[in-house]
C-alpha positions in Angstrom: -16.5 -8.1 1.2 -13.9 -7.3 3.6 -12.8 -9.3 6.8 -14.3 -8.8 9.9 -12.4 -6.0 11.8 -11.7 -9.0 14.8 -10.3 -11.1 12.6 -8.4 -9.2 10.8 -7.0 -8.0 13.9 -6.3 -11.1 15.7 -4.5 -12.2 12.4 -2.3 -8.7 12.7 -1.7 -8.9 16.4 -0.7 -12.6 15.5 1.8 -12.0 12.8 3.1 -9.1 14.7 3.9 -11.0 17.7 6.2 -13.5 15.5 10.2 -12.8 16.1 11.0 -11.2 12.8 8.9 -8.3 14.0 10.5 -8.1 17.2 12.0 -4.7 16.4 9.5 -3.0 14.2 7.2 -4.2 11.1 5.3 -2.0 8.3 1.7 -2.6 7.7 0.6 -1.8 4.2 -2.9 -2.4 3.2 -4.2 -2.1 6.8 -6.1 -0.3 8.9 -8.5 0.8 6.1 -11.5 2.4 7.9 -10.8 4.7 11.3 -12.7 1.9 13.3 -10.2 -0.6 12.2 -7.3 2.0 13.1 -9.2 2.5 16.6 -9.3 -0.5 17.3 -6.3 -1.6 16.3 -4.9 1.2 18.7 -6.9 -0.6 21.4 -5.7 -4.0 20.8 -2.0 -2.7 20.7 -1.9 -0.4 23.7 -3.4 -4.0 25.9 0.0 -5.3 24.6 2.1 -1.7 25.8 2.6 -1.5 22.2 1.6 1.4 19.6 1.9 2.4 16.1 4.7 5.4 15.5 4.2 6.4 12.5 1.7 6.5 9.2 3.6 7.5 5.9 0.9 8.7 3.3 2.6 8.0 0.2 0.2 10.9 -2.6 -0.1 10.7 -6.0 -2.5 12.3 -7.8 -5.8 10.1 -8.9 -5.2 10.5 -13.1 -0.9 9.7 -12.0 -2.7 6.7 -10.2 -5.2 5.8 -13.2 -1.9 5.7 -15.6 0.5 4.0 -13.3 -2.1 1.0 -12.7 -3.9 0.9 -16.1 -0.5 0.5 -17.8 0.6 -2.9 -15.8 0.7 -6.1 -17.7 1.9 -9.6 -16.3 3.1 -12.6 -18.4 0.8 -15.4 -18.0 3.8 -18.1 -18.3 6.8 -16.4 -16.0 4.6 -13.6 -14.2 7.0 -10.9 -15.7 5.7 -7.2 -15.2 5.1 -5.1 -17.7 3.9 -1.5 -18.1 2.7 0.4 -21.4 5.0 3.6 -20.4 8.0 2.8 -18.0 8.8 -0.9 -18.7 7.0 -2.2 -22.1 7.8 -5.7 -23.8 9.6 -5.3 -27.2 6.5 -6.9 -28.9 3.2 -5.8 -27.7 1.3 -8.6 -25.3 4.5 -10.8 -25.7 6.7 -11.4 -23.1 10.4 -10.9 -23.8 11.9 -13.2 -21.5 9.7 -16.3 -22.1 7.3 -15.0 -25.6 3.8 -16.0 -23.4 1.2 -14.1 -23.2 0.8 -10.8 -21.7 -2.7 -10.3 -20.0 -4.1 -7.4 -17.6 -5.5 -8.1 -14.1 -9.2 -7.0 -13.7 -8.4 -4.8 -10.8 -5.6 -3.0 -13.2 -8.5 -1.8 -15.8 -9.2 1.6 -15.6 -12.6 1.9 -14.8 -11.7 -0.7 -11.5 -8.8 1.6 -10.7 -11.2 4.8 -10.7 -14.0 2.4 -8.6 -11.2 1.5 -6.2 -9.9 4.9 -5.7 -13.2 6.4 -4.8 -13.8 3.2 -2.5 -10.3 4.8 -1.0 -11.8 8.4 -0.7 -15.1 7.0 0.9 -13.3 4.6 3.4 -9.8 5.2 3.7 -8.7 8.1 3.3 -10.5 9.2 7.0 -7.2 7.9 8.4 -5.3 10.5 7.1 -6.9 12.9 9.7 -7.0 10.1 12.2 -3.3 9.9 12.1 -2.6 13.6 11.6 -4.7 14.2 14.9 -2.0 12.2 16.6 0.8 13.1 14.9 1.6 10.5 13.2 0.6 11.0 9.7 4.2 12.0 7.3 2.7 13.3 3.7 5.5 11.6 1.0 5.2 12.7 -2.4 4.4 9.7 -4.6 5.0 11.5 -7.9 8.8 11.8 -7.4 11.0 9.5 -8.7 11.2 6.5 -7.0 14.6 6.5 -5.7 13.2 9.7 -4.0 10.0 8.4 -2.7 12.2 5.1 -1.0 14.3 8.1 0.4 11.3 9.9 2.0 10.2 6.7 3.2 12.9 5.4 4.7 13.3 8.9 6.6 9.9 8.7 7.9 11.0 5.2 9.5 14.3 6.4 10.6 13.0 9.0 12.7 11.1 6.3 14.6 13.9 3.9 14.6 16.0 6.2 16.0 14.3 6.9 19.4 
């Protein structure tokens, strides 16, 4: 179950509010529905404040299925591993500390694909939400990441830069 919209709000406005985030701050992992972006929009503009931009980092959903089926964490030292792009020199051992290697539940495929079409149903709304006000910037995911950080950090320039 999610949070209540209030208080999920309240807890962002909170956090927000603290000095470190005095000049600017990234949300990641929220809003997640429109009426959560709405009235988060509400709650901001009492406070002269709004959001500037919403970087929409795609990647495809199979890309998505691989990236997150692959990860692995070390039960011992909480190393990450992945199948493809980073695997341990002996399968489900870790190489720094030899424990075990184990995957998350929300990592298996089949909770990936679930969670990805809880995304379509619920989150991906926003994307025209933010388009409408022109804030939504499209940042291909399936770049390398040096590129993506690029793309990112451009996207937050711009906005710095005013």
């Amino acid at each position: 179950e999610l949070v209540p919209d209030d208080v999920t709000i309240k807890m962002v406005l909170e956090r927000i509010a603290e000095p470190d985030a005095a000049n600017g701050y990234v949300l990641d992992g929220f809003p997640r529905t429109v009426a959560q972006a709405e009235a988060l929009d509400v709650a901001l503009k009492s406070k002269g404040q709004a959001l500037d931009v919403a970087p929409l980092v795609e990647v495809d959903t199979e890309e998505l299925v691989r990236r997150l089926a692959g990860r692995w964490i070390c039960r011992k030292c909480q190393t990450p591993y992945h199948d493809q792009t980073a695997p341990p020199k002996k399968k489900g051992v870790c190489d720094k500390c030899g424990g075990e290697l184990y995957q998350r539940d929300d990592d298996k495929p089949e909770v990936v694909r679930a969670r990805l079409e809880t995304y379509e149903r619920q989150t991906a709304p926003l994307n025209g939400y933010y388009e409408r006000q022109g804030k939504l910037v499209r940042i291909n995911g399936q770049q390398d990441v040096d590129k993506v950080t690029a793309d990112l950090l451009k996207a937050v320039s711009k906005v710095a830069s005013r």
